[in-house]
C-alpha positions as a Markdown table, in Angstrom:
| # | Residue | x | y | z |
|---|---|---|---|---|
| 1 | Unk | 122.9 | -19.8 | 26.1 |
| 2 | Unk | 122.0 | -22.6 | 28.5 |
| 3 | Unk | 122.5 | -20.9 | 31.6 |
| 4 | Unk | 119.9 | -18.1 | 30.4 |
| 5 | Unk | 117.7 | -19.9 | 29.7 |
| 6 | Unk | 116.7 | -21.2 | 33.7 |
| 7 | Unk | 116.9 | -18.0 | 34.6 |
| 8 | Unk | 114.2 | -16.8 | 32.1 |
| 9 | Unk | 112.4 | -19.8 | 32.9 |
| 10 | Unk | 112.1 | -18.7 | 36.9 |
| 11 | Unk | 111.0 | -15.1 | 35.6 |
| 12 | Unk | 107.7 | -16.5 | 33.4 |
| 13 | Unk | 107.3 | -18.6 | 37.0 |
| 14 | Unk | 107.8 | -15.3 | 39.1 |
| 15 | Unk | 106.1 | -12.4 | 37.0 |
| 16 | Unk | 102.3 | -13.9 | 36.6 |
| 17 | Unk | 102.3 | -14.1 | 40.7 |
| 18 | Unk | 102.1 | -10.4 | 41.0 |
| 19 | Unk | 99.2 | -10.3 | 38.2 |
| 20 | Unk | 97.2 | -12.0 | 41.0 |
| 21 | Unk | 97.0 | -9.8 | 43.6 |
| 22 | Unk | 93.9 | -9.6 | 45.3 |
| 23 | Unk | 91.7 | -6.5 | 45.4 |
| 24 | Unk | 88.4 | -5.3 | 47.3 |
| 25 | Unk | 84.9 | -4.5 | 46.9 |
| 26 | Unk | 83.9 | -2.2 | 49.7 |
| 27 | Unk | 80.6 | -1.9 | 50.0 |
| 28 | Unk | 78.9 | 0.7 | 52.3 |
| 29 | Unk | 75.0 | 1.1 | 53.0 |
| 30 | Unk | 74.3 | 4.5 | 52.8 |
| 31 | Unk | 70.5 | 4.0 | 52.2 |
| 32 | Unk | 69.0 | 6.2 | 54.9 |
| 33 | Unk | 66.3 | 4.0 | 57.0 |
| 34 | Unk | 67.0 | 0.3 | 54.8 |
| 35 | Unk | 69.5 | -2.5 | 55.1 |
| 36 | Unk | 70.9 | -4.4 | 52.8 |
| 37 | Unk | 69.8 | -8.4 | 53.2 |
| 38 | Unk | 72.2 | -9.6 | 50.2 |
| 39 | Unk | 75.0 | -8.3 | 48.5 |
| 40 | Unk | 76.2 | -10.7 | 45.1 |
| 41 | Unk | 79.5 | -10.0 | 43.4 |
| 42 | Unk | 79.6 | -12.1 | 39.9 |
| 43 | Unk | 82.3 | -11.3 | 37.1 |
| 44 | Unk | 80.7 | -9.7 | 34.5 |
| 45 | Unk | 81.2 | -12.7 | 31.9 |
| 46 | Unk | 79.0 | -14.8 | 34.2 |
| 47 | Unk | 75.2 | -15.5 | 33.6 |
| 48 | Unk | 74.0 | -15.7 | 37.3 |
| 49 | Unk | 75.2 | -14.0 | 40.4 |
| 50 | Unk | 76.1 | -17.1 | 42.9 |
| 51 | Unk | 76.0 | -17.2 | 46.5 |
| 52 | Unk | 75.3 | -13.9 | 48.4 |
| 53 | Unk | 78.4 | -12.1 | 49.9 |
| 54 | Unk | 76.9 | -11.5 | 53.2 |
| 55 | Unk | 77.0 | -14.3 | 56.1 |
| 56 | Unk | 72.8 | -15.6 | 56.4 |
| 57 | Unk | 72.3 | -14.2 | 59.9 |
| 58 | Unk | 73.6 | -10.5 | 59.1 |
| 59 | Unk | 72.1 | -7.6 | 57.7 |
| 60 | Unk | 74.2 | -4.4 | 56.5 |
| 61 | Unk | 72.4 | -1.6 | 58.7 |
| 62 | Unk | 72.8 | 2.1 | 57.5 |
| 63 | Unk | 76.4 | 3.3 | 57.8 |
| 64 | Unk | 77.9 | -0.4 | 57.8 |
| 65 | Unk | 80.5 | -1.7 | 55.2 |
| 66 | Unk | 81.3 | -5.2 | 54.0 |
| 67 | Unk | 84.8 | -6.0 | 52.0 |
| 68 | Unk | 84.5 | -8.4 | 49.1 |
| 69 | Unk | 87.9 | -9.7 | 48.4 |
| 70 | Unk | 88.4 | -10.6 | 44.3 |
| 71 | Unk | 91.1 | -11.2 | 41.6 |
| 72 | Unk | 91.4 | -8.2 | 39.7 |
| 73 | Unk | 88.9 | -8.2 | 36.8 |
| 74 | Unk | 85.9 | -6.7 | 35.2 |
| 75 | Unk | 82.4 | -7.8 | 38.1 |
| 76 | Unk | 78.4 | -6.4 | 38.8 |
| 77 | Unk | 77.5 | -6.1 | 42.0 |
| 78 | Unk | 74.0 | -6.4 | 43.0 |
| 79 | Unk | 72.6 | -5.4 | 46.5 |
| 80 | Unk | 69.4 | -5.7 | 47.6 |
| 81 | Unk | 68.1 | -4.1 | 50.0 |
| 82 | Unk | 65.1 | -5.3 | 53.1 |
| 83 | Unk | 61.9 | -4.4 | 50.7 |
| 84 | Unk | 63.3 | -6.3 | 47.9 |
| 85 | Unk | 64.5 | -3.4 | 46.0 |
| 86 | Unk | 67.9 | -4.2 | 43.9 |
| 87 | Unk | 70.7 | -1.6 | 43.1 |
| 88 | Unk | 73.2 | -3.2 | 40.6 |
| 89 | Unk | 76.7 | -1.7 | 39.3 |
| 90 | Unk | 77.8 | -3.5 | 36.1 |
| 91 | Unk | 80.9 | -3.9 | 34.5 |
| 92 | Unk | 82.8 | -2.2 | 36.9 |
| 93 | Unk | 86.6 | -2.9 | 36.1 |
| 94 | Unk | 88.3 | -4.1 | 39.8 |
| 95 | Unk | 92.4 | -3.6 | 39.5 |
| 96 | Unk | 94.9 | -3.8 | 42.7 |
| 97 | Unk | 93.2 | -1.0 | 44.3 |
| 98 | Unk | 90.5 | -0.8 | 46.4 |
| 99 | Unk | 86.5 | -0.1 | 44.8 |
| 100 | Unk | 84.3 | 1.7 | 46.9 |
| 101 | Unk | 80.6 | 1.7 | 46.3 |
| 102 | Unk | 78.3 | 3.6 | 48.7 |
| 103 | Unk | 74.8 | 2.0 | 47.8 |
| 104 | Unk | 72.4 | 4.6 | 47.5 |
| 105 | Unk | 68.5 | 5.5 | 46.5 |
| 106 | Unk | 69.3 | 6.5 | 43.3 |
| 107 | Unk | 70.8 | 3.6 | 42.6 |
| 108 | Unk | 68.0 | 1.7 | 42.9 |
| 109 | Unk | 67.3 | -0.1 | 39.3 |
């Protein structure tokens, strides 16, 4: 029995590291004449969105994509767009595979 019990010791250690892999957000402008200014990704048990996933000087122009890398769980994701208008998915459940979320006018909230 005490030579088992390492080795199920190393496999708790081993198993939770594939529970972890990361997973993305792909977001794609396809509002017709608009770009997107900020784009906020928050978990869905937080209160406030946090920092804005885009980089301050860039703007996603119609046709671009960003990639939001997260840990698989349950996240809203707010764009908003150059005339202030917001477009928000909520509780959108993120697992190992890719999401992909083409932001469009009827979106808007």
């Amino acid at each position: 029995m005490g030579k088992l019990y390492p080795a199920v010791i190393l496999l708790l250690l081993l198993l939770p590291a594939g529970c972890f892999d990361p997973a993305r957000i792909i977001i794609t402008n396809g509002l017709e004449n608009k770009s997107i200014e900020y784009i906020y990704v928050s978990s869905s048990s937080e209160d406030e969105w946090g920092i804005n996933s885009l980089p301050e000087w860039k703007k996603l122009l119609p046709g671009e994509s960003l990639e939001v890398t997260v840990l698989p769980d349950t996240y809203d994701v707010q764009a908003v767009d150059d005339r202030g208008n917001t477009y928000t998915i909520w509780d959108r459940e993120i697992k190992e595979d890719d999401y992909l979320w083409e932001v469009v006018s009827a979106d808007i909230d």
